[in-house]
VONUPA-192059 format. One record per residue (C-alpha): x, y, z. Coordinates in steps of 0.001 Angstrom, whole numbers, plus 524288, in hexadecimal, padded with zeros to 5 digits. Layout:
<pts>
XYZ ...
</pts>
This chain:
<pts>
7BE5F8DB18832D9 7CAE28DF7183A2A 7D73E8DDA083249 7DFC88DC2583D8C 7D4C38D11E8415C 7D5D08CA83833F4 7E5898CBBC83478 7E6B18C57C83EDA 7DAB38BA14841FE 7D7B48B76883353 7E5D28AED4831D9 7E3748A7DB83F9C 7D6318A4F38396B 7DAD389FE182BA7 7E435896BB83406 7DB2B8914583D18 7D1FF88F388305F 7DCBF888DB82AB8 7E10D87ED283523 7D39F87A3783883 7D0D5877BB829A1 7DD2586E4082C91 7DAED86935837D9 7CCBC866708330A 7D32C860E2823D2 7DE4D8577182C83 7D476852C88346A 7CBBB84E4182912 7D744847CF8215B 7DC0D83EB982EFE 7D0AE83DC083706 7D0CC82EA083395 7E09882EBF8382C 7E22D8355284312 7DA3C82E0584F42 7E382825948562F 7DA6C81B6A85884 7D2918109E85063 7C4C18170884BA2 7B9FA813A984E90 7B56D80C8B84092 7BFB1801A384509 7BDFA7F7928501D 7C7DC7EE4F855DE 7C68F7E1BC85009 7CB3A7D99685ED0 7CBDA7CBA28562B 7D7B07D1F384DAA 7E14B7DB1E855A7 7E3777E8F184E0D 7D7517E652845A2 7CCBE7F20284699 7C0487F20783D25 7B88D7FACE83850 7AA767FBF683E7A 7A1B87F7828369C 796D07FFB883988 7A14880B2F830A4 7A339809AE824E2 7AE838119781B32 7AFB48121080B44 7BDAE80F2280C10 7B99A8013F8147D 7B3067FEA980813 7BCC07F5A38003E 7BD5A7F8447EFD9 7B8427ED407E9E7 7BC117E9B47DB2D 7C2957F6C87D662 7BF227FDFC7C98F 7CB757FBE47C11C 7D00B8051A7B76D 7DA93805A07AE10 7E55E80E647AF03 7E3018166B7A34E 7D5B9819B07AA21 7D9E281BE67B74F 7D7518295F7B6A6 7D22D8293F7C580 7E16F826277C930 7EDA1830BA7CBA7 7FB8482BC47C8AE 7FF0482E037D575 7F4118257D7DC11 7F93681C917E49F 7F3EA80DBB7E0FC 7F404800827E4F1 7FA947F8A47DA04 7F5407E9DC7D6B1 7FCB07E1A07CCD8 7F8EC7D5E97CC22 7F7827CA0B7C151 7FC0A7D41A7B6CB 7F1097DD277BB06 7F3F87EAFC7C143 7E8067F1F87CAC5 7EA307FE6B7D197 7E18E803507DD75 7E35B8112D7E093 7E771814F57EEDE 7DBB4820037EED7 7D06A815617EBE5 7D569809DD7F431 7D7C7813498005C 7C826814337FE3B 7C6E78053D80245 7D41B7FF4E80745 7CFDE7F2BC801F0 7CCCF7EF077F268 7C6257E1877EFAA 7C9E37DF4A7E157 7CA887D5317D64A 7D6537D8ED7CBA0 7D82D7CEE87C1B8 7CC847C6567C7C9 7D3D37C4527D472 7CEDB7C9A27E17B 7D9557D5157E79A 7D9597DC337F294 7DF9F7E8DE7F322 7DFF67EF3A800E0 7E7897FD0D805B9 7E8D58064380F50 7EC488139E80E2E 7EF02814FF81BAD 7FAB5809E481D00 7FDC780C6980CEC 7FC6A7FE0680ED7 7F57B7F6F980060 7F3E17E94B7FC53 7ED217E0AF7F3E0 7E98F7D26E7F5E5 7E4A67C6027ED93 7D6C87C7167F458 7D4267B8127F3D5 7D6BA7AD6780082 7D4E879F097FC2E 7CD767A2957EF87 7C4B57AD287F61C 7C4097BA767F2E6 7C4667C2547FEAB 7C0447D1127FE12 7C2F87DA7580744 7C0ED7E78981027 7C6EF7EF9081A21 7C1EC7EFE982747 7C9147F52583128 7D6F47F664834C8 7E1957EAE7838B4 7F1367EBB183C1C 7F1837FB2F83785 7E9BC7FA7A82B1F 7DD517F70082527 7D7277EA588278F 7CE487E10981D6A 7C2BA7D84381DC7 7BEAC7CE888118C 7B0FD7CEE180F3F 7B0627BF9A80E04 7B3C27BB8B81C82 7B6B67C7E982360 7C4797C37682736 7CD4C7CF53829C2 7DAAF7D2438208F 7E4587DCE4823A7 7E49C7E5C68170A 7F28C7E406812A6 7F55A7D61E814FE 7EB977CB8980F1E 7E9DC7C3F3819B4 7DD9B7C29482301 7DF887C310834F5 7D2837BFDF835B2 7C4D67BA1A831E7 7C3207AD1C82BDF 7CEE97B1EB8232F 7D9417B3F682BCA 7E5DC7AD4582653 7E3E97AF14818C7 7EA5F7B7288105A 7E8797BDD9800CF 7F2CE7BDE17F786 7FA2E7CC0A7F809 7FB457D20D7E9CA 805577DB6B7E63A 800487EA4E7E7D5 807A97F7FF7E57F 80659803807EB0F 80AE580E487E12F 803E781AF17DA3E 7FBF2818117CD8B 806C581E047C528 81039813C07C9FE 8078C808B67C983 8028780BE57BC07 8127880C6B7B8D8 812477FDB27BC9C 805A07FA007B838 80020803D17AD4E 7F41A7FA5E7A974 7EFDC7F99A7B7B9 7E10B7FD387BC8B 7DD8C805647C5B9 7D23C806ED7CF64 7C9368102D7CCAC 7C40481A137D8C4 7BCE6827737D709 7C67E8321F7DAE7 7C028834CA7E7FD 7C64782A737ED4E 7D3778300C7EEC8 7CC2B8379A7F8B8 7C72A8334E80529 7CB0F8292D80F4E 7D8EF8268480DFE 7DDFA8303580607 7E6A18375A8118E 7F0D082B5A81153 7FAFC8293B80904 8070A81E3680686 80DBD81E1081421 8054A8237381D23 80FED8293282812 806908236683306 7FDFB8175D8366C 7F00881B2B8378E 7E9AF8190284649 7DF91812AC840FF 7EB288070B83D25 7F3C3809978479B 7E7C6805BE851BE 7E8FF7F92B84A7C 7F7767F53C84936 7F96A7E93E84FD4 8060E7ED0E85493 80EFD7F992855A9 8112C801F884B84 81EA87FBFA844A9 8279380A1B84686 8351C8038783C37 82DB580C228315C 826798154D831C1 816958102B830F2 8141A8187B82444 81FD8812F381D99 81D1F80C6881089 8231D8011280E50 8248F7F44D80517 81E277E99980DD4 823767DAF580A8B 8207E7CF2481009 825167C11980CEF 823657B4E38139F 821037BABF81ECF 82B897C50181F6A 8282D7D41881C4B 832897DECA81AA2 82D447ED4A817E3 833207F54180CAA 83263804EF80F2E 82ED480BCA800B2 838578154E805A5 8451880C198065C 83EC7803C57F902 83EED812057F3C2 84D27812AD7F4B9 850F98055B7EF61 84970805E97E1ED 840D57FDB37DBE5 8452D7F0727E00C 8498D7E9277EDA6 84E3B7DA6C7EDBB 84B2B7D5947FAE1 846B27C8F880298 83D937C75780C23 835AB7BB948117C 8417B7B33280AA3 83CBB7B7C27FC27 8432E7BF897F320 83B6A7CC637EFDE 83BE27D9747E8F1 8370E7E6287EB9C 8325A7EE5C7E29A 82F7C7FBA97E612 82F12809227DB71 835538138D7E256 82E3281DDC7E9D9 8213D817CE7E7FC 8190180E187EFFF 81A8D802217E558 822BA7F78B7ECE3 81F167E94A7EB0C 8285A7DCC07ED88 8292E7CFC17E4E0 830FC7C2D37E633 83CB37C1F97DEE6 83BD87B4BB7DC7B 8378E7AED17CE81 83A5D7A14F7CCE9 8460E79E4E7D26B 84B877AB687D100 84EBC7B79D7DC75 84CEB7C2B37D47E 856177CF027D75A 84F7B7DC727D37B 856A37E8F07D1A8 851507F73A7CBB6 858827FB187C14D 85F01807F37BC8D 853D780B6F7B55E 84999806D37C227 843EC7F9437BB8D 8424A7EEF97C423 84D937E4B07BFD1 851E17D5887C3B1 85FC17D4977C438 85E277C6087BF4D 856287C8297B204 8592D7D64A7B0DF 84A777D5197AE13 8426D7E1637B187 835307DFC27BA9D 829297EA017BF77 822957EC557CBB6 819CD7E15E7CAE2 825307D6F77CC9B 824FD7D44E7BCE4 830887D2AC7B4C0 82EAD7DB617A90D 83AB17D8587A0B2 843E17CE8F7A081 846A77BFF87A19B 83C5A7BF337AD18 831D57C8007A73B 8256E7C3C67A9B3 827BC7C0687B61E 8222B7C5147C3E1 826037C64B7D0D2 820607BFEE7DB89 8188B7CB1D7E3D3 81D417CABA7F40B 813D27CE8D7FE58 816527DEBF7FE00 80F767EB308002A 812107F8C9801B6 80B227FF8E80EFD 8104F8068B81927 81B098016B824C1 80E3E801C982FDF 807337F8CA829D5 8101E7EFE0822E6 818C87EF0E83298 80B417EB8883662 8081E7E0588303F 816597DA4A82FBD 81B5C7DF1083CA9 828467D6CA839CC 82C597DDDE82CF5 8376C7E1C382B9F 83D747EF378235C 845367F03481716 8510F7F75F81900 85A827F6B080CCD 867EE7F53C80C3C 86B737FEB680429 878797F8AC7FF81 872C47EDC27F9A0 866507F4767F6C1 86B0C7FB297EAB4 874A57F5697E1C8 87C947FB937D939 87F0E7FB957CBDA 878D67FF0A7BDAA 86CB97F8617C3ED 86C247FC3F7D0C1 85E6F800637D59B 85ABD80D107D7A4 858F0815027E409 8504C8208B7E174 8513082AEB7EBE0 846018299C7F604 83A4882FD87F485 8306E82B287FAB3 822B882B7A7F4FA 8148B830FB7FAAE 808D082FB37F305 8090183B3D7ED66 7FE95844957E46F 7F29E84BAA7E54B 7EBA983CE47E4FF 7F3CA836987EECE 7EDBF8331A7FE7D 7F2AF83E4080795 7FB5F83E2E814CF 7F24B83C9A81F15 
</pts>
């Protein structure tokens, strides 16, 4: 073959090779992202506006809810990575973890921990998770997605086929509408952190092939809203943050104020505030995705919380020293436990679209931070991705 030939077509070639290899690979990994337009598996639901379902006649694995888990200790949670992101459940003493990588699977786990039905739902696409006291007027209600609702998944119980958005425990329609489950406290954090908190804490056990698979392109703080959801927002996008923003959602009798991780990333581990006219804490560990709020009421006593020099969570009261889980540890109050406030961690889209009348944190940074031997600390920024070779993708 000509030299000159091969000098000077075999590159062009190679590059052409090269792009359509690509162009062929970014294709695969957002084909399901990129049509601006609802597919065809979902069909408007007219009764409820911004409901689509899926067609029935099509059927998906990760539609499929996981029903009762298989539980396994942490010493034998070999199938886990410390940097796995998980959904934390503490609750009556008791400590669960459900790995991000299986629950993206199913979006929706129908449970019984410590003989009491949960729910667990999650979507990787809004970072949005939440779990739920699965029981209405003594019935156990279990549960399935099936379609999307208000820029996020949407669930039906099997029992009456009322529908339930997926992040917050109440039913919009069926013979259900109007009631609501009982919202437990749930953490977003990796497995390293949560087994920090909680070292005796199961896990759910999932065969390693499925970290791969549907969801596993998306990762904490997705920078955009996926068409699929936008086609169903019930009203314009909400522009004061930007949609992939994560964010401490609180709400209170009725009022709701948003938390960026970013500005709870520069004020430490603790934030006195009031909202709804209650007295609550935040409690958030730096550059992570653990956040949760309490009251700071016990008895007839308004807690204040500061972080201390050497970053334990302190009342200024009791000097007493308390965890994560609201629990006084040491001190003249030990034993005690905060009383959990409606919270979650997802991102700014989805939490602006379900309380369109929240409003934003901003701190005042004056009387943010006191000074003194006790003052609280203010680590530079940094703010966090899911990171490692096990962690979901950018899309």
């Amino acid at each position: 073959m000509n030299k000159k030939w091969i000098r000077t077509y075999l590159p062009l070639c190679l590059m052409a090779s090269l792009v359509f290899v690509v162009v062929v690979l970014c294709t695969h990994v957002l084909r399901d992202e990129l049509p601006d337009e609802v597919p065809k598996r979902y069909i408007e639901f007219p009764e409820l506006p911004g409901a689509y379902l899926f067609d029935k006649n099509e059927e998906y694995y990760w539609m499929l809810p996981l029903n009762d888990a298989e539980w396994r200790t942490a010493d034998h949670a070999d199938h886990m990575k410390s940097d796995d992101l998980v959904f934390g459940l503490y609750w009556n003493d008791k400590a669960w973890a459900l790995p991000w990588w299986i629950l993206k699977n199913h979006h929706v786990a129908n449970l019984v921990l410590d003989h009491q039905p949960v729910l667990v739902t999650f979507c990787e696409v809004c970072s949005s998770a939440c779990a739920f006291h699965a029981v209405v007027d003594g019935q156990r209600y279990t549960f399935r997605i099936v379609g999307a609702y208000n820029g996020t998944h949407f669930l039906a119980d099997y029992e009456t086929g009322s529908y339930w958005p997926s992040f917050e425990g109440n039913s919009v329609y069926g013979p259900r509408k109007g009631s609501k489950m009982e919202r437990l406290p749930l953490y977003q954090c990796t497995w390293k952190e949560w087994l920090t908190l909680q070292p005796k804490s199961l896990v759910a056990y999932g065969a390693d092939i499925l970290r791969t698979g549907h969801g596993q392109h998306f990762e904490p703080g997705n920078p955009r809203i996926h068409p699929r959801f936008r086609k169903s927002l019930l009203r314009p996008v909400d522009h004061r943050l930007p949609p992939g923003e994560l964010l401490l959602g609180v709400e209170v009798n009725g009022k709701s104020r948003a938390y960026p991780l970013a500005t709870l990333d520069k004020l430490g581990r603790v934030l006195n505030e009031k909202l709804g006219g209650q007295e609550i804490v935040l409690l958030h560990l730096p550059d992570t995705m653990m956040a949760i709020a309490f009251s700071r009421q016990i008895g007839d006593n308004v807690l204040i919380f500061k972080q201390g020099d050497d970053g334990q969570i302190l009342d200024q009261k009791y000097h007493g020293r308390w965890n994560y889980n609201g629990e006084a540890i040491e001190g003249t109050l030990a034993g005690q436990k905060l009383s959990f406030v409606s919270s979650k961690v997802e991102e700014w889209y989805i939490w602006a679209a379900f309380h369109p009348k929240t409003d934003i944190f901003e701190p005042d940074i004056s009387t943010a931070l006191p000074t003194g031997p006790e003052a609280w600390l203010a680590p530079p920024y940094a703010r966090r991705r899911a990171a490692g070779p096990n962690a979901p993708n950018s899309d």
